[in-house]
N, C-alpha and C positions, 0 to 999 in steps of 0.2 A: 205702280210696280212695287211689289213687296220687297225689301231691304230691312238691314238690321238687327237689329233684337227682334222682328215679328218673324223674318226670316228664318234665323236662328230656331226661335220655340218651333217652329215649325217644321223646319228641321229635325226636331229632337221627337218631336210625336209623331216624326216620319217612324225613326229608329226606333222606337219603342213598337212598332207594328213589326218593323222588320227583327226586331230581335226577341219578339215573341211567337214567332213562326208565321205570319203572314207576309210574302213575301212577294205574293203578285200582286204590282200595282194597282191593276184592276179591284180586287177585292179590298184591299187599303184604301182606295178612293170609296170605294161603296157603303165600307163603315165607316168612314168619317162621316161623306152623306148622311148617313145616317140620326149620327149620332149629334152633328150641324142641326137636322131638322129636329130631332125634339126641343134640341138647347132653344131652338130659336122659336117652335112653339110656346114654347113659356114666357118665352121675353113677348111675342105679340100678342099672348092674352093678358098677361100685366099691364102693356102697352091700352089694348082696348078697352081694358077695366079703366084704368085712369082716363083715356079720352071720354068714356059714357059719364063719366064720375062727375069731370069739369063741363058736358054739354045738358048735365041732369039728365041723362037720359038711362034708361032699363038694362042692365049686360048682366047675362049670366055665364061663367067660365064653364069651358069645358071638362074643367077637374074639380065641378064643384059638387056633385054630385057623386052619390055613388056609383062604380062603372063592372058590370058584369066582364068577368072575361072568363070562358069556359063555364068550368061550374061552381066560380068560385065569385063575390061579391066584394069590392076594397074600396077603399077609399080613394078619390079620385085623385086627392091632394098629395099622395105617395108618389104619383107618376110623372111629377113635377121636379125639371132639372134640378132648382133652386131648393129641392127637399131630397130626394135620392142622391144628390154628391157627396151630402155630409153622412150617410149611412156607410159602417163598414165592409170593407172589401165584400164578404162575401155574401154581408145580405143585398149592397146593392146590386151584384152581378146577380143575385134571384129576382131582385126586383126587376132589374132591366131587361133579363132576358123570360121572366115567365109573367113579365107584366105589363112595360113598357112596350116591349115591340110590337104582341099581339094588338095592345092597343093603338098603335102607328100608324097600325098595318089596315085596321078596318073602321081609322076615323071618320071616313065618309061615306055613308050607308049607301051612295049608289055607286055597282060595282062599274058602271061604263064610265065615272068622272076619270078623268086624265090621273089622277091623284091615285085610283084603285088600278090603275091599269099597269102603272109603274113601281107599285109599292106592294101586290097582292101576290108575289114568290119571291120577296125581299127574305133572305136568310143571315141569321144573326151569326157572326163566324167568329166574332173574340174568344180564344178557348178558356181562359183563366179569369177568376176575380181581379188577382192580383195586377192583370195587365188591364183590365178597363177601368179598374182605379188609377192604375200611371193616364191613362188614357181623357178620363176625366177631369184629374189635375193640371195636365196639359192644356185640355183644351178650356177650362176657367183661365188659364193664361195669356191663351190667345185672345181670348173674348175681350179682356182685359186691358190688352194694349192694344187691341184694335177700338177700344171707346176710348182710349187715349188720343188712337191720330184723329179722331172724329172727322175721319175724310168720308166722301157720300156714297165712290166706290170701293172700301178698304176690303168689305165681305170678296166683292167680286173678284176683286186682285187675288185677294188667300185663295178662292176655289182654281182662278186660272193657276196659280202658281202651284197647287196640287197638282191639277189635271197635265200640267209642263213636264212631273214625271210622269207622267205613262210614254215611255222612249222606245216600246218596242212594236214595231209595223206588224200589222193584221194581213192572215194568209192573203187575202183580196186585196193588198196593195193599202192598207189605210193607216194614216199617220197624221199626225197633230198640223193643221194647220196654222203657222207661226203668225201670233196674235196683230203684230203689227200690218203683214197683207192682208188680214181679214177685212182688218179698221180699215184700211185705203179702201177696196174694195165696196165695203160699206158709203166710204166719204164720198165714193165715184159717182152711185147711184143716186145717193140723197134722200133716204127713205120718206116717203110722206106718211101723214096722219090716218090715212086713210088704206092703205097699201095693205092687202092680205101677201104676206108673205112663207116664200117654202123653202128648204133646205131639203131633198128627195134622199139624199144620206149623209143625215145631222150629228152623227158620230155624239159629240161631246155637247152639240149645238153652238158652237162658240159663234156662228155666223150670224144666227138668231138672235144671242145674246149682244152682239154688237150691234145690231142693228137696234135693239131696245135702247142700249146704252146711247147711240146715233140721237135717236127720238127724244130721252130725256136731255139731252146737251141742249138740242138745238131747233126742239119745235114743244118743249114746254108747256109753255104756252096753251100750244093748239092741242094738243095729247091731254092733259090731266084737269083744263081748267073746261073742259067740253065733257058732260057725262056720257054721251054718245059714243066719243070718242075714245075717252077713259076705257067705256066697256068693251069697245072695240079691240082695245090694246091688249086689255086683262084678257079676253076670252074668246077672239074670234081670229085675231090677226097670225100669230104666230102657227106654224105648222112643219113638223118634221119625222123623218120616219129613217130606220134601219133597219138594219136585221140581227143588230145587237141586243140584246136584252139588255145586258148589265150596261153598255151606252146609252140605251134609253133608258134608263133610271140617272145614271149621271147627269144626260141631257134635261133630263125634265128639274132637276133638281140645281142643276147651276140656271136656267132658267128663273124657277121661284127664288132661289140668290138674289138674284137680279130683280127681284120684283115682279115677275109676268107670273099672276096666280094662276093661270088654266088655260096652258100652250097647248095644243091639240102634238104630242109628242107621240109615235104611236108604231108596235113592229108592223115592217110591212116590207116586203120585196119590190121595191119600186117598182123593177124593169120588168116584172111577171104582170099576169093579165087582175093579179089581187090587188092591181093601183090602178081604179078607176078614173081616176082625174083626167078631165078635160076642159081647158079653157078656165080654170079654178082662178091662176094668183095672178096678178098684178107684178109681182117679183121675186125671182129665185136668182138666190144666192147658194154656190155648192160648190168644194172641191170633192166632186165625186171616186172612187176608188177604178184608178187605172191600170189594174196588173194584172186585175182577173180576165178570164175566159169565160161564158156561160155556154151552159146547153142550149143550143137556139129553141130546141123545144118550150121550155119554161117561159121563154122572152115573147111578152106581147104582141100579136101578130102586128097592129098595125106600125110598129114601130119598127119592124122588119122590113115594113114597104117604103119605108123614108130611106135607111142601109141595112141590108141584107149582113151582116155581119155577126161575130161571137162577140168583139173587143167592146168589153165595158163605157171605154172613152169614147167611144161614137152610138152607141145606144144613148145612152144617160143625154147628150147633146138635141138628140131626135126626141126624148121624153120630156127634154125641158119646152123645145117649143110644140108640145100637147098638152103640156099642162097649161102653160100660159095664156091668158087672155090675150086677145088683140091688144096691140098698146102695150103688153107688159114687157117688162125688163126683166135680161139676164144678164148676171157676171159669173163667170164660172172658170174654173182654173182647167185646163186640160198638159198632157203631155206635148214635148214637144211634133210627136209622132204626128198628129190628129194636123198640124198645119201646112205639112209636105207632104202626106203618107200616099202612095201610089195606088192603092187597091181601088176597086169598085167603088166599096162603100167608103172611102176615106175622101173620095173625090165626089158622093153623094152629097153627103153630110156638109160640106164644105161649099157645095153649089146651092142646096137649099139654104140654107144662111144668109146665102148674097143674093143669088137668084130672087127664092122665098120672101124673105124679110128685108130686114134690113141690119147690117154686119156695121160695128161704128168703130171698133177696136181691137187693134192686136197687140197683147202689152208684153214684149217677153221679157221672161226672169232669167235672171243666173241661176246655173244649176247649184247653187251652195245653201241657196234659201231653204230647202228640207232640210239640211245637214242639223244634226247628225243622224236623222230618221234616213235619209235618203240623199242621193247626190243628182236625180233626174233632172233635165232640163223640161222647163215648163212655162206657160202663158195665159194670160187671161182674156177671153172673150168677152166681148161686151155688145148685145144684139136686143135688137126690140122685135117682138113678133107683130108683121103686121097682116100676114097669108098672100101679098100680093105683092113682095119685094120692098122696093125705096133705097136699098142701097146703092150710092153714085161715087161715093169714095170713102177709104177706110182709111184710119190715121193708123199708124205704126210707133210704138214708143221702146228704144232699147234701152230696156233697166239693165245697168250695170254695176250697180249698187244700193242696199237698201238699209241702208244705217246697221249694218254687221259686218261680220268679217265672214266668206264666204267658206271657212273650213269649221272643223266640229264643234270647236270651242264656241261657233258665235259671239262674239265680242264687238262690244259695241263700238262702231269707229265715226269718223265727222263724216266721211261720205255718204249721202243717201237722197235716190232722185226721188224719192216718194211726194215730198213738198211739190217737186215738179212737177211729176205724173199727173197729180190732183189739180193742183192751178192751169194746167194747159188742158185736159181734160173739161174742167170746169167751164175754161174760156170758150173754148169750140164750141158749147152747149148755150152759151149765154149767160152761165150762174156766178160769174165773176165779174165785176167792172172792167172795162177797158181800163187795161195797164197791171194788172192783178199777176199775169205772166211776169212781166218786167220786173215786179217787187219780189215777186218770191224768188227771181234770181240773185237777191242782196242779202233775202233773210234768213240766214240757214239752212242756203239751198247746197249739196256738194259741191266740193270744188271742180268733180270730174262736169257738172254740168254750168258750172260759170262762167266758162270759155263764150256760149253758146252767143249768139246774136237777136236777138227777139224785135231788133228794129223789124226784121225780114217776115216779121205774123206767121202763125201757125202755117197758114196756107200758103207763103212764098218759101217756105223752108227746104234749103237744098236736100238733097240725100245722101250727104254727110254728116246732118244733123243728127241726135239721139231720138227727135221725133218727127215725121213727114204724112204729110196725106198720101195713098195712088188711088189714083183712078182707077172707077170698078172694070175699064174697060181693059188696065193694063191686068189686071190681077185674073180676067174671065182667059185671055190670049195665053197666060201662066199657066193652065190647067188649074186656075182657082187655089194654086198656092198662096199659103199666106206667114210662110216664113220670113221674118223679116232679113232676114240673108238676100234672098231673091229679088229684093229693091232698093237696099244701102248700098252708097256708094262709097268706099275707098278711098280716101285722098293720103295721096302719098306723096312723101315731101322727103324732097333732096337732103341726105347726111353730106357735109362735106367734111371729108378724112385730110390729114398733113400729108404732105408728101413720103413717100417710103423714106426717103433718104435722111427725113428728121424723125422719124417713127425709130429708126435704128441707132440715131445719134442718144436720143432720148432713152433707150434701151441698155445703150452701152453706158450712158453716165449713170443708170441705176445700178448695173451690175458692179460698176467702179466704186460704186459707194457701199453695195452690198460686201465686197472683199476689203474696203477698209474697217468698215462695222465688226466683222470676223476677225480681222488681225490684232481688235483693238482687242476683242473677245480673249484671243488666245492670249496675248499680253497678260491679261488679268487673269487669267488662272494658273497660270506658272508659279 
């Protein structure tokens, strides 16, 4: 989490975009993008120089040469953050913008790499010298005290905590999904080494990114020390698509942040018949956009034949298990609509899930978790495609707290079941020791979920509990509801009140005290 003095600079190179007339997030995050990836071009050819240096081996830099741009011939060496900062204001804003970015823009001669696809209508929008100089100076100071904290995610923090302002929701319902249920999300599934994974609308990609992030924690090892695998990660695992342009350049780029050189990031209208995928990923992670309507025309025929519907929330549901491999996993955030909804298709989409597959989880959230993007009530599915059902019973978990405070301020408070979520999720699956439930009850679990009893196992757990199995047989008799209202039970416990007649006694010796307090009052102002 970014705090402090990295905060602050950060802050202030915010206001320096804003109070030189750039004023939409969006394009403030796009130049910084930007101007992040040269800085940090330089720093990894430095970096590669010195490794070839100490392995004795061959490197030649990419600014070592002279570099044609248009019709003119420069030196390469001018293009280099750690040379264009110290030039003034206004040779280096010619530098950068009649030299630097063309050259950005067409560093990789093939135009299909990921890298040409996201960076090839990249426009340069600082209007002044004088303001990409503040803008430079800035940002050598952030650089600065982030090799200070020499933490191994500091980059990744700064971009999430840019990408934290972009506060204003997209016509189609789209807004920042809050980093902390991504991570769960993430923790749920347990990404493996091997996992092609999709995001079908990757916005910012943060789902993506956490899942890399997931990978380097906790499978090491098995990722980076395997060349297979390695290349796996770098160039074939990762996949995401919107219909954003200036998102897909931010996606792809808080990606390489993050270390994934060549994430297949790419536009594309999922729900339309331009998204081929079938039977592709192993695992899709998405909080897909729930507000919009579409033209049924545009929308993929075959995913019409799963639910007949316009509503975004129940297509994207039906395209994830087409896209999916047999075997693969999905977690996906949906509204709350999509788990009671009465229509034809809302009761499709719901029957093939259980029916179809196999449905393993209903996690609902409080509607405060968007705030202050949004107040929706909402829940996370959790399903494996397998084409021939297996679902025998669905566990249900009510989140009632997720280590915030549920109004716009978000503030961080000690309540949060999320520890929970994960350990009893975890258990049910086998990926924790017996008794892993029981501990995470002592270790910083909230207090709203310490009450709970875990002698009673997952599986004996009443339906007063915050999480229970039902049977698929009760939930098919439901109309395939799967609101967890529809299966919690209530316990309700006796108030006992004092008798009226000392409720009155206790009333009158307040007001008696109340009229001596006042007399003593008048006393003293006389």
């Amino acid at each position: 989490m970014v705090t402090g003095e990295l905060k602050s600079r950060i802050d202030s190179l915010w206001e320096i975009f804003w109070t030189g007339g750039l004023t939409n997030p969006l394009d403030v995050i796009e130049q910084m993008t930007y101007l992040m990836f040269i800085h940090d071009l330089d720093d990894a050819d430095n970096l590669r120089a010195r490794e070839s240096a100490m392995l004795g081996l061959p490197y030649e830099s990419i600014f070592a040469k002279e570099v044609r741009i248009g019709e003119r011939v420069i030196d390469g060496s001018q293009l280099k953050w750690s040379v264009f900062h110290d030039f003034p204001a206004a040779k280096m804003y010619s530098t950068v913008q009649e030299w630097v970015f063309p050259f950005i823009k067409n560093l990789h001669g093939d135009k299909e790499s990921a890298y040409s696809k996201y960076m090839g209508d990249a426009i340069f929008k600082i209007p002044t010298p004088l303001m990409l100089d503040k803008i430079v100076t800035a940002m050598d100071g952030i650089y600065e005290q982030m090799a200070q904290l020499k933490a191994a995610d500091t980059r990744g923090d700064v971009y999430e905590y840019l990408l934290s302002k972009i506060a204003t929701a997209g016509v189609n319902g789209q807004f920042r999904t809050p980093r902390h249920i991504i991570r769960m999300m993430v923790e749920l599934m347990e990404p493996k080494a091997d996992d092609v994974v999709c995001d079908p609308a990757c916005g910012t990609s943060g789902f993506l990114v956490a899942v890399s992030d997931y990978l380097k924690e906790n499978r090491k090892q098995e990722v980076f020390f395997n060349r297979q695998n390695k290349d796996h990660y770098m160039n074939h695992m990762f996949h995401g698509y919107d219909m954003d342009r200036t998102m897909l350049r931010i996606g792809a780029m808080n990606m390489m942040t993050h270390g994934v050189d060549n994430p297949f990031i790419e536009y594309r209208d999922s729900l339309s018949d331009q998204n081929p995928d079938r039977e592709k990923y192993s695992l899709i992670l998405a909080n897909p956009p729930f507000k919009g309507s579409l033209d049924a025309d545009i929308v993929s025929a075959d995913l019409l034949k799963v639910c007949k519907t316009k509503k975004t929330e129940l297509l994207f549901l039906a395209l994830f298990l087409r896209m999916l491999k047999v075997g693969g996993r999905c977690a996906c955030i949906v509204p709350d609509g999509v788990l009671f909804g009465s229509s034809t298709a809302h009761k499709a989409i719901r029957k093939e899930l259980i029916e179809g597959n196999r449905l393993e989880a209903v996690i609902s959230m409080p509607s405060g978790v968007f705030k202050p993007y949004a107040g929706v009530s909402t829940a996370i599915l959790i399903f494996t495609k397998t084409g021939h059902g297996g679902t025998d019973k669905v566990w249900f978990y009510d989140m009632k707290a997720d280590g915030f405070s549920l109004d716009d301020k978000r503030s961080e408070t000690k309540e949060n079941d999320i520890p929970d979520i994960i350990a009893r999720f975890r258990s049910i699956h086998g990926s924790l020791p017996e008794g892993a439930v029981e501990r995470s009850e002592t270790e910083g679990v909230a207090p709203s979920t310490a009450s709970r009893s875990p002698s009673l196992g997952e599986g004996g757990r009443a339906r007063t509990e915050q999480s229970f199995f039902v049977p698929k047989d009760e939930i098919v008799q439901n109309d395939y509801d799967l609101s967890i209202n529809k299966y919690k039970q209530t316990e309700y416990k006796p108030v006992e009140y004092p008798p009226t007649s000392e409720i009155l006694t206790n009333i009158k010796e307040l007001e008696a005290e109340i009229g001596k307090e006042l007399a003593e009052l008048e006393e003293m102002l006389k």
